[in-house]
VEXVEXGU-286782 format. One record per residue (C-alpha): x, y, z; residue in three letters. Coordinates in steps of 0.2 Angstrom, whole numbers, plus 5000, padded with zeros to 4 digits. Example, Ala and Ser with C-alpha at 12.3 -4.5 7.8 and 13.67 -1.06 7.14 Angstrom:
% residues 2
506249785039ala/506849955036ser/
***
This chain:
% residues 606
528147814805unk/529247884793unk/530147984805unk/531247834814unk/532147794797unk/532447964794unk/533047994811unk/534147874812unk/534947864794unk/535448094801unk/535948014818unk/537347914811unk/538048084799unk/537848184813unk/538648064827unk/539948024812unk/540548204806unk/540348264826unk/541648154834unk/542748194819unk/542748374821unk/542748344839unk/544448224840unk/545148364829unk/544948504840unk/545248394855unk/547048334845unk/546348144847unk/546247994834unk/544647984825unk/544347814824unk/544247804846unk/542847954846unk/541847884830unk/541847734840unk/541447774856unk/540047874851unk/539547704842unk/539447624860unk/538647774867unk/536847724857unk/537147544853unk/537947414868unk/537747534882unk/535947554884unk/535747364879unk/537047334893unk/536047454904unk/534447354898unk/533747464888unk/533247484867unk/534747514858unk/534747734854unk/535247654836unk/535147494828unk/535847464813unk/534947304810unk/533347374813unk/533747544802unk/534347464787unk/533847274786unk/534247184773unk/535047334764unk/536547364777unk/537847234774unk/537747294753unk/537847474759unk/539547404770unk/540447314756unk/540147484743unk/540547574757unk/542147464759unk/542247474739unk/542147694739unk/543547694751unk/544747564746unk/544747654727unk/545047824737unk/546347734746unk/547247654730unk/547047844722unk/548247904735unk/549647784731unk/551047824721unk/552147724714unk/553747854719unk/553147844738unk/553947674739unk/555347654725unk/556547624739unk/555547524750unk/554447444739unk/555147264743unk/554547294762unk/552747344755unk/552847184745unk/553547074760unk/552047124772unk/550847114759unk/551446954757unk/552546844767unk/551846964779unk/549946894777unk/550746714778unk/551546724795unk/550046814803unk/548946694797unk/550146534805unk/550246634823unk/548346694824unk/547746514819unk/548346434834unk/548046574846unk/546246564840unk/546046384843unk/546946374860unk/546446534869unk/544946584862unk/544246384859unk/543746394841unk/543946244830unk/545346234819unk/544246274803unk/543546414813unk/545146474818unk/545846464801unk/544546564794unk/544846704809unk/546646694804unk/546246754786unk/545246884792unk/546246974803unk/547746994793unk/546947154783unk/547147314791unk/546047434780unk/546347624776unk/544747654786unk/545847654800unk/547547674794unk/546947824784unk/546347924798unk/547747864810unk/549347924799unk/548248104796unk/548348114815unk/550048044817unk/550948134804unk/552648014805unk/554048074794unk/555047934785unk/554447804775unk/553447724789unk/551847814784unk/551947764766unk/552347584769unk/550947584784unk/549747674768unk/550147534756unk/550047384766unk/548347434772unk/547547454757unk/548547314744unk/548147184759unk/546347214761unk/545947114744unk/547346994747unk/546546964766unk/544846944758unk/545546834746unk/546446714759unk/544646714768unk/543646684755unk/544846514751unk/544846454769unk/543046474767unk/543046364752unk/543946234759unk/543146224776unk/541246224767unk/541746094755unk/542645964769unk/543945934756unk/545745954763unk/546445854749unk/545945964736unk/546446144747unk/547846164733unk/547146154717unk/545446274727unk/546546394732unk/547546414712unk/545946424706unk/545046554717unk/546546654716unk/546346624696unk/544746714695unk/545046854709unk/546346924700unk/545646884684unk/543946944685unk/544547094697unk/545847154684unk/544547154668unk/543347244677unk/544847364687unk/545747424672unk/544047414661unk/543347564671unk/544947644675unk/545147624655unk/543647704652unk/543447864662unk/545347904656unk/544847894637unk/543147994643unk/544348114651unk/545648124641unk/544448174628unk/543248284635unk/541848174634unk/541148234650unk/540648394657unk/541648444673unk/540048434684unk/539748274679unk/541748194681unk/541548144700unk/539748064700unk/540247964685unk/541847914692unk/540747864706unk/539847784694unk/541147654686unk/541947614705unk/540247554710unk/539947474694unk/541747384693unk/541447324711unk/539747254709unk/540247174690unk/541747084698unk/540847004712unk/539546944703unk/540846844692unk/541746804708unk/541546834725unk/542746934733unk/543547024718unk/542847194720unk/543947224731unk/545447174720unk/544647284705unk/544447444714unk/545947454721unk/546847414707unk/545947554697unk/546347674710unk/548147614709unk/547947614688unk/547047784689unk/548247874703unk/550147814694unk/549547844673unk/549848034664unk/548648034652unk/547248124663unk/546948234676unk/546348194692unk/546848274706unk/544948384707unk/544148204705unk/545448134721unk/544848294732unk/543148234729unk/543348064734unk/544348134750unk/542748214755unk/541648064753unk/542947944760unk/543048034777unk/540948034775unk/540947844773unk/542147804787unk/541147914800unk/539747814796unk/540347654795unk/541247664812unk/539547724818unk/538647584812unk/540247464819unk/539847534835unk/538147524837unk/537947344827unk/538847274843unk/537547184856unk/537747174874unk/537646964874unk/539146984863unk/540047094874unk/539646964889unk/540446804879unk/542046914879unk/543246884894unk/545146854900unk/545646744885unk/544946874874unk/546046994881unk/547546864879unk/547246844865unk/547247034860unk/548947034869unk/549546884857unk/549247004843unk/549747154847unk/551447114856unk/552146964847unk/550946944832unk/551347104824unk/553147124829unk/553746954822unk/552746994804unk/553647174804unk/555447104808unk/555546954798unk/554947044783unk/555947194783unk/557547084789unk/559047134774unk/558047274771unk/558947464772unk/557247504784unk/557947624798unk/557447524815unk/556247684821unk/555447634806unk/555347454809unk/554647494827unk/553547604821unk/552947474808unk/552747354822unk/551747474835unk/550247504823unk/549147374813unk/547847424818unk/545847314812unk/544447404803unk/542847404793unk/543447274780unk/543647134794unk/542147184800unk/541147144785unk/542147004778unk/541846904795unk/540246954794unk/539846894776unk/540746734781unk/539846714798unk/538046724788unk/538746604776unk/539546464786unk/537646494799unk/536646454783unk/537946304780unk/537746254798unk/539446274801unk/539646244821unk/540046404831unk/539846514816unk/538946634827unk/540846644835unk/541646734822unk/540646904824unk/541046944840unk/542646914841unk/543047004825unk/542247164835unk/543347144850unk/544947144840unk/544347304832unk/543947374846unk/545547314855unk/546647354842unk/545947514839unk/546147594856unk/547747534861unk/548647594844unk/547647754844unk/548047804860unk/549947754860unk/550347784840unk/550847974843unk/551847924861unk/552847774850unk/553247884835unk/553748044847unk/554647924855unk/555647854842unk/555948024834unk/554448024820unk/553548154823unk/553648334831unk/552648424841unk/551248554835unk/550248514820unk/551948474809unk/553448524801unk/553348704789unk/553548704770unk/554248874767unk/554048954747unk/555349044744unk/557249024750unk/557549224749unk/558249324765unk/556449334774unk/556349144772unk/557949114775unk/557949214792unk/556049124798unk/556448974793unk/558048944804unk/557249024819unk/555948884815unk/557348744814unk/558148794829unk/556448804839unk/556648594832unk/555048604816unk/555648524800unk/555648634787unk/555848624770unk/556348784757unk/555548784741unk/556248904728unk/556748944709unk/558149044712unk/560048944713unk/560749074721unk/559249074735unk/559648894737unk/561448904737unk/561349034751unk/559948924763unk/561148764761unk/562448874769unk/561448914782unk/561048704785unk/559248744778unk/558548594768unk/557948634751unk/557148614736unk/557448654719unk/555748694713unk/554048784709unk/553148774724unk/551548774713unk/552148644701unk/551248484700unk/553148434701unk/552948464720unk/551448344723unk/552448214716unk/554048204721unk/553848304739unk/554248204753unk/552648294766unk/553048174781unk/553248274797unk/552748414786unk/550748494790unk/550848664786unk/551248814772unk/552348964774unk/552149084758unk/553549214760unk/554049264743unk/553949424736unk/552849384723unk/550949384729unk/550249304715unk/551349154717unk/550949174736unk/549149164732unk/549649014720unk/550548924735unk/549048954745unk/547748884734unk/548748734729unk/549148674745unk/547548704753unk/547048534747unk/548348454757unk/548648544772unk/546948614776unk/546848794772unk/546848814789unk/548548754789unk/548948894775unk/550049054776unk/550549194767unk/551449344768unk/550049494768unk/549749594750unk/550349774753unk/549749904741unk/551049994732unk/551050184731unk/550450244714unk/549550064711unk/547750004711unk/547449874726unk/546249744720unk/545449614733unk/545649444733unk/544449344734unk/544649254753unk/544649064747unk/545849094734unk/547249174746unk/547949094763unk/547849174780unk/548949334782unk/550449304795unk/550949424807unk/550149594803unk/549349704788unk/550849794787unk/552149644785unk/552249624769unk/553949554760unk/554749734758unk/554349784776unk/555349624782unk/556749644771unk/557149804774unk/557149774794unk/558249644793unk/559449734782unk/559249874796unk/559749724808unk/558349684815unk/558349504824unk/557149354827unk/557149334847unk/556249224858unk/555249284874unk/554649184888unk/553249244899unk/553149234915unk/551549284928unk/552849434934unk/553449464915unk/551949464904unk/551349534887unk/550849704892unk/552549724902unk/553449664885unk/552649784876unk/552849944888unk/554749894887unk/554949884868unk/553750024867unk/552749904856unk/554149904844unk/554149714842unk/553249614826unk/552649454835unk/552749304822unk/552749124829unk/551949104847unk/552548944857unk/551248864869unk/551848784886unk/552148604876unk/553148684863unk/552048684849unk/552548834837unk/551148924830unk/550949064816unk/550349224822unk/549249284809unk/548549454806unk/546949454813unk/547549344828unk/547249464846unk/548749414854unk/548749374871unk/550149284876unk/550049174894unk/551449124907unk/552348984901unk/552049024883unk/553549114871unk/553449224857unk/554349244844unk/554849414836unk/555749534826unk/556449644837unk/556749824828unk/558149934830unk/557650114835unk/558750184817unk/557550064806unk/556150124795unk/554450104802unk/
***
């Protein structure tokens, strides 16, 4: 009997991780695979009248909607540990707007839509109101990784979805109050003091935790194997302490100790953030497993027109009307202001807020409580799909984001990079030259290169780089150690397979020692392209061309012409993506593809 448990609890990792690998290598948004494959063995055979491949309910009992709010916890402290402070200096009063004003004005427009078109009562529609204006980094998180939208857009989109989620669960919690007590009259003087004790039992227990892990830190208190699982440790601790004072203001206190923990200098803990990365993209895949299957085919069936109305309401005059009115004055780019509008998307937290609150007002024998469930699904799932499938089309179309898998940060600004990284700009990638040399620099803003004056392995760069519409590492420099650097510290970021370096060529007379493989990037181009071997062709005149192929001009007939002369380094597929061409890579062009590459003249030194 032990096996059901156990198969199901390995049934929602593997459903979970699958579909994200999956939507990766199909170049789709997370969020719609992990919850289609949530449909696939929950609604669907109930719809088709038979047991459920996975329930939830069943699985985890009593234990599940605990597991959902540390879940929520985990993540919403990842989330706040990716916010800096210098991510929105210059828009920070737009953040502050939505967060705010923002809340208000969804919460007036969603009430009455609740009430009139999907029948609720007014109390009821208040409460659903409160719920829906979070938006959660379980699906804003995934979403901007996918969408990669340069400008401020991302970052604004990053901190309104995590700061709101407390503030959401805050307002909800008050309407809750208010609606349990049948006290109108006193909504006011509820509400001041609700607030009171989120923030104040939140922020003891918040900066208490963050307080002391950075003096167990900061003094080496801890071993290094033990600094992630006892960070663990003191989120889930400040979470479950804060709520037991008040309810509600876990949320408040671990993001405010990511915030606390991400923006202070007096430990490290960027080794600590990759870990929580990891568990973060763990604890989203299940949860949006579990969201899927939870959902029952009676609910489905309530669902109808109005619902669907009522979707539109949001999504097309909601959304817009929060975004214009609170970035209104603002110096916000109007791409970004659309962009803003076109994605808000529902998530995990309004899931198990509306759930907590259904279970409360059904024990209160709140009428229609069963109401709130149901209809808190569909907006997920409604809002889900239709900004997941039409977030890339809105931001291509307003300019946001290229094609490929983003823009190139090029280390170094010397000749090689100089060369590469125009052919690159002129193809339409954003790139960005990173270099310590002034001269290097001086010489690439000549050539209309943007720059940066910088270590590309400084910490330095982590901060204060803008990486929107950027996805991907060029090492060209001619040192290999610094290459290797670049590769390493970027990894993190980009993915390694979204790392590249120039490949190490032994000198004559020198001992060659290996590098290990996880601490170098993936060699571009070929063995034998090394800096020197570049430099010296283009100083022989050799040129960066483009060939297109054609089924009567193909590979083979490029090469036989060239007489295999030409170094391939950037292949372009038919939708114009721009790809490196790495050195272990067997080439084979298609028609309608193009290559890139340095074409060598006959004189040069091969």
């Amino acid at each position: 009997m032990t096996h059901e448990p156990l198969t199901g609890l390995a049934s929602i990792v593997v459903l979970g991780i699958s579909s994200q690998w999956l939507a990766w290598r199909l170049r789709l948004p997370a969020i719609l695979l992990l919850l289609t494959a949530g449909f696939l063995v929950g609604p669907l055979p109930d719809l088709l009248g038979h047991p459920k491949l996975l329930n939830p309910e069943e699985l985890l009992g009593s234990l599940l909607q605990p597991l959902v709010s540390l879940f929520v916890a985990l993540i919403l402290f990842e989330g706040g540990l990716s916010l800096n402070v210098r991510d929105v200096a210059h828009v920070g009063r737009v953040v502050r707007n939505l967060v705010t004003l923002g809340t208000l004005i969804s919460w007036a427009l969603v009430t009455p839509a609740a009430h009139y078109l999907l029948h609720m009562s007014w109390g009821l529609s208040l409460l659903f109101g409160a719920i829906l204006t979070v938006t959660g980094p379980t699906v804003i998180g995934p979403l901007l990784r996918f969408v990669r939208p340069s400008g401020p857009a991302g970052a604004i989109l990053r901190w309104e979805g995590i700061v709101i989620d407390p503030i959401g669960a805050m307002l909800a919690l008050i309407v809750f109050e208010v609606i349990k007590a049948h006290s109108p009259q006193y909504a006011s003087v509820l509400a001041i003091t609700l607030v009171g004790k989120v923030v104040f039992f939140g922020a003891i227990f918040g900066l208490a935790a963050s307080g002391i892990l950075i003096l167990l830190l900061r003094r080496f208190w801890v071993p290094d194997y033990l600094e992630s699982p006892l960070t663990l440790m003191l989120v889930l601790a400040a979470f479950t302490a804060a709520n037991l004072f008040q309810s509600e203001s876990g949320l408040f206190a671990v993001t405010l100790m990511g915030l606390w923990l991400a923006n202070q200098k007096l430990a490290p803990f960027r080794h600590i953030l990759e870990f929580k990365e990891t568990l973060s993209v763990l604890l989203i895949s299940s949860l949006f497993i579990i969201l899927g299957a939870r959902l029952d085919a009676s609910q489905l069936k309530t669902l109808g027109w109005s619902t669907l109305a009522f979707l539109g309401f949001l999504i097309l005059i909601v959304r817009p009307a929060s975004v214009m009115l609170c970035t209104a004055g603002s110096t916000l780019a109007w791409r970004d202001r659309l962009f803003l509008s076109a994605v808000a998307p529902r998530g995990v937290v309004a899931a198990a807020v509306s759930s907590v609150f259904a279970l409360r007002l059904h024990e209160a024998q709140y009428p229609n409580a069963e109401r709130l469930v149901p209809a808190t699904f569909a907006v997920i799932i409604g809002t889900v799909i239709v900004y997941g499938l039409s977030a890339v089309a809105v931001a291509r179309r307003l300019g946001l984001r290229k094609r490929g898998a983003g823009g190139f940060l090029i280390a170094g600004a010397n000749p090689v990079a100089r060369a590469i990284g125009k052919v690159l700009q002129n193809e339409g990638q954003g790139v960005l030259l990173v270099d310590t040399n002034h001269a290097n620099i001086a010489a690439a803003r000549l050539d209309g290169l943007p720059t940066l004056l910088a270590s590309v392995t400084s910490e330095y760069i982590l901060d204060k780089l803008d990486l929107s519409g950027i996805g991907r590492l060029l090492s060209l420099t001619p040192n290999e150690a610094v290459n290797a650097l670049a590769a390493v510290h970027f990894a993190r970021i980009f993915g390694r397979s979204g790392v590249y370096q120039l490949p190490p060529v032994a000198q004559p007379g020198t001992r060659q020692e290996k590098v290990h493989h996880e601490l170098r990037a993936r060699l571009l181009f070929s063995a034998g392209a090394g800096f020197a071997e570049l430099l010296n062709l283009l100083n022989f005149g050799a040129t960066i061309r483009k060939t297109t192929f054609t089924p009567e001009f193909d590979y083979a007939r490029f090469r036989e012409l060239h007489n295999d002369v030409p170094m391939p380094l950037f292949l372009i597929d038919e939708l114009g993506d721009v790809n490196p061409v790495t050195a272990d890579a067997q080439l084979a062009p298609r028609a309608g593809q193009s290559l890139l590459s340095i074409m060598i003249p006959s004189e040069a030194p091969r």
